[in-house]
Every structure is written in structure tokens, then in C-alpha cells.
N, C-alpha and C positions, 0 to 999 in steps of 0.2 A: 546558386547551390551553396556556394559558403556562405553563405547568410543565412541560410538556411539552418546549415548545420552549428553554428555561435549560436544559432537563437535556443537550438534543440538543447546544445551544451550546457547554455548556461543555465536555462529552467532546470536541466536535468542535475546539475550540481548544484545550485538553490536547493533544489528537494531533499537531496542525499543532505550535504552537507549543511549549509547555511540556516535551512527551516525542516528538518529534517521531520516529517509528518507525526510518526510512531512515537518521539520520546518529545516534540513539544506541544503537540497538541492532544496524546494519547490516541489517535485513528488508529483505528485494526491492532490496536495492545491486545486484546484476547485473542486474536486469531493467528499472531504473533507468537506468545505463550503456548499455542497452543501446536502450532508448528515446529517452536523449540526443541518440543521435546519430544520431536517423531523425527529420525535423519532421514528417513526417506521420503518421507513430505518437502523438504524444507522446498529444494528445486521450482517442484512442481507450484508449491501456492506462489511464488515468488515470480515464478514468468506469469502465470495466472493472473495474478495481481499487476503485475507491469501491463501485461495488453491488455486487460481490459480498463487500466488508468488509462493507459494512452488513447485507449479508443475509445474511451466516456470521453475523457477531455477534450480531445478533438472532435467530433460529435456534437457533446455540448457546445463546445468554441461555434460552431459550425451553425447551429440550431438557433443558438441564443442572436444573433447576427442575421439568422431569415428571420428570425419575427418579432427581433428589433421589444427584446423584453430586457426591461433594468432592477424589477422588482428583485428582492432575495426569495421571496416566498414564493412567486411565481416558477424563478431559476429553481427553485429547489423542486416543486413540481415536474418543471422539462425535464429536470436531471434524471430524477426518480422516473419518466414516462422514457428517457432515452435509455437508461439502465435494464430498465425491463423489457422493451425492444430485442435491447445487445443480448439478455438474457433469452430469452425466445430464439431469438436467431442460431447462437449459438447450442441450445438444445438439438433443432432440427438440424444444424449439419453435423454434430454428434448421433442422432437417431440415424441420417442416413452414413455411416460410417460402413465401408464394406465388410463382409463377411468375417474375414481375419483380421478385423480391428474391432468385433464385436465385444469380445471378451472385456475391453477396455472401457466398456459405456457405463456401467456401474460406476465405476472409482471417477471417473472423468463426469459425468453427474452430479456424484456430490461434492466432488471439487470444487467446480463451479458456481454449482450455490451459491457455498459461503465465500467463497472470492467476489463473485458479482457483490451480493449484501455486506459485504465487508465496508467499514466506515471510511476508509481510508481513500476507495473506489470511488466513491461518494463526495469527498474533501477535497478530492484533488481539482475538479471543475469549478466549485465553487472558489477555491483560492486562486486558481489561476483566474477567473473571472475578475477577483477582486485585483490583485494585481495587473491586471488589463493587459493580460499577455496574447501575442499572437495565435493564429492554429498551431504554427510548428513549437511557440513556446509553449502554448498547453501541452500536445503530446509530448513536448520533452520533458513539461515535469510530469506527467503520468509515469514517463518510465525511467523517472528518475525516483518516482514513487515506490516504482516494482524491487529498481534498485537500493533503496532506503530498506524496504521490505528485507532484501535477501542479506543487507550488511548487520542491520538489526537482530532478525532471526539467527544469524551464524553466530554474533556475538553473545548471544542469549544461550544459545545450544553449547558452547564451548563454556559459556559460567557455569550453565545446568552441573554439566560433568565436573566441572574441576569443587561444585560447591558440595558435589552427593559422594568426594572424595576426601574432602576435610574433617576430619574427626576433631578440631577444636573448638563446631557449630556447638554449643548447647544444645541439646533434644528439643529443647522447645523453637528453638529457631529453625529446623531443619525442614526443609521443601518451601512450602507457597513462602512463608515469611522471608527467609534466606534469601529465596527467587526475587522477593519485592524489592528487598533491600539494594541485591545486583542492579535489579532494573533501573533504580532510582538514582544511585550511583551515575551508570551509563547514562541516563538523561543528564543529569546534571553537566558532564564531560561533554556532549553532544551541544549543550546549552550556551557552553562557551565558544564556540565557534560564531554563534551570533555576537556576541562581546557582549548580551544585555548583563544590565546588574542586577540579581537576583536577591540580595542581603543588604542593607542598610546600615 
């Protein structure tokens, strides 16, 4: 069990920190943005996005190991056929949702969607693949994905505000441009935690 739980840790802080998905490889940046800037989303796509990483990645980990496939193009196929699975599955136990938890199928719908299709859902089985990580390290960095997701988005949501408060923006800087600039910033910061050298 504690081996277990080291292996879950450290994929899961790998993904937060170290290879942090969102600012070094851009995965789920627009779904990110786009979360940002709704406080009452942020939560919801943010577990969304953790269990359904976790549960692609292990799945995948899972899958690619019964049938013994090395190819990327092939992986990238099962990923994409065990995604849409996950996706299915997860409709039907939303459709059969009891009575007073109907109201919630709408919103909980298109949540899911874009969580499943989200790029980042998608990146995380492939990297853990390439990394040659356990089941328990895939699902850790899945939902160390989710985790990355909700540290990203909060810190996006808190620039949003404090940049749509700055009256020293120039008019022409003010929203997406201002947004890109934060964003860029934060990757960079994010960037040194790997230690790579980015400038010459």
C-alpha cells in the first residue's frame, strides 16, 4: 500500500509541478481560459478533468498491457476508443440519474463533453505511457492533471481580476492580450521548476 501510494505521489507532483501539462505543453490552455473566467465552473471542470485523467490513464495503462501495442499511432487510437467508452459510460449513468437529481443532467452534459475532449485528458496517458509509468503511476499523474488543472485555473482567475482592475493597462492591452501576457509570464515561472534553460 505505501508503494502504492509514493508511486501515486510522485506521478501526481511530476504533473503539478515538475511537467506541469497546461503551461508546458499548452493541453486544455482554452478550456483553462475559458474556466478562468466563470468562478463557478472552475471546481467542477477541475474534478471533471482529474477523474476522467485518472481514469483514462489507468484504463489506458491497463489496455495498452492486454494487447501488448507499442506503436504512438495505434496508442493514440486505443486512447481515443477508451475515451469514448469512458464517455458513453458516463452519459448512461448521468441519463439514469434519479428523479431529483434530474434537473442536474443538462449542466452535468455539457460538462462532460468538454472535459472528456479536452486535450490535456488525452496527454496525460500518452505521457505517462512514454514515461513508462505504473497503473498506480498513470492514475497519479491523471489526477495530478486534474490537480495542475485547478492550480492553473485559480491562478488565471485571480490575474483575470486583479488585471480587469489595473487602470495603467493601455486600452489596447486590456482583456485577451493582458490575459496572454499573465499567462505567459506564469508558464515561464512554472518552467523553472524543471530547471531547463530556455535563453541562450
Amino acid at each position: 500500500m505505501k508503494d502504492i501510494l509514493y508511486s501515486m505521489l510522485t506521478a501526481a507532483s511530476y504533473a503539478v509541478f515538475l511537467r506541469n501539462l497546461l503551461f508546458s505543453g499548452g493541453l486544455g490552455a482554452s478550456e483553462v481560459m475559458r474556466a478562468a473566467q466563470r468562478n463557478s465552473e472552475i471546481l467542477m471542470s477541475s474534478l471533471l478533468v482529474s477523474l476522467f485523467s485518472g481514469a483514462a490513464a489507468g484504463l489506458c495503462h491497463w489496455a495498452t498491457g492486454l494487447l501488448d501495442i507499442f506503436e504512438y499511432a495505434w496508442l493514440a487510437a486505443l486512447y481515443g476508443a477508451v475515451l469514448l467508452v469512458l464517455y458513453l459510460l458516463t452519459c448512461v449513468v448521468i441519463a439514469l440519474l434519479p428523479r431529483g437529481l434530474s434537473k442536474y443532467r443538462p449542466i452535468l452534459l455539457r460538462r462532460i463533453g468538454i472535459s472528456v475532449l479536452n486535450t490535456i485528458v488525452m496527454g496525460v496517458p500518452l505521457l505517462a505511457h512514454r514515461m513508462g509509468e505504473s497503473l498506480w503511476g498513470a492514475i497519479g499523474m491523471g489526477l495530478g492533471a486534474g490537480l495542475a488543472f485547478l492550480v492553473v485555473t485559480m491562478l488565471i482567475n485571480s490575474g483575470l481580476h486583479i488585471l480587469q482592475q489595473n487602470k495603467a493597462i493601455p486600452p489596447m492591452f486590456t482583456g485577451v492580450p493582458a490575459a496572454l501576457v499573465y499567462t505567459g509570464l506564469l508558464a515561464l515561472a512554472f518552467t523553472g521548476f524543471k530547471g531547463e534553460i530556455l535563453f541562450l
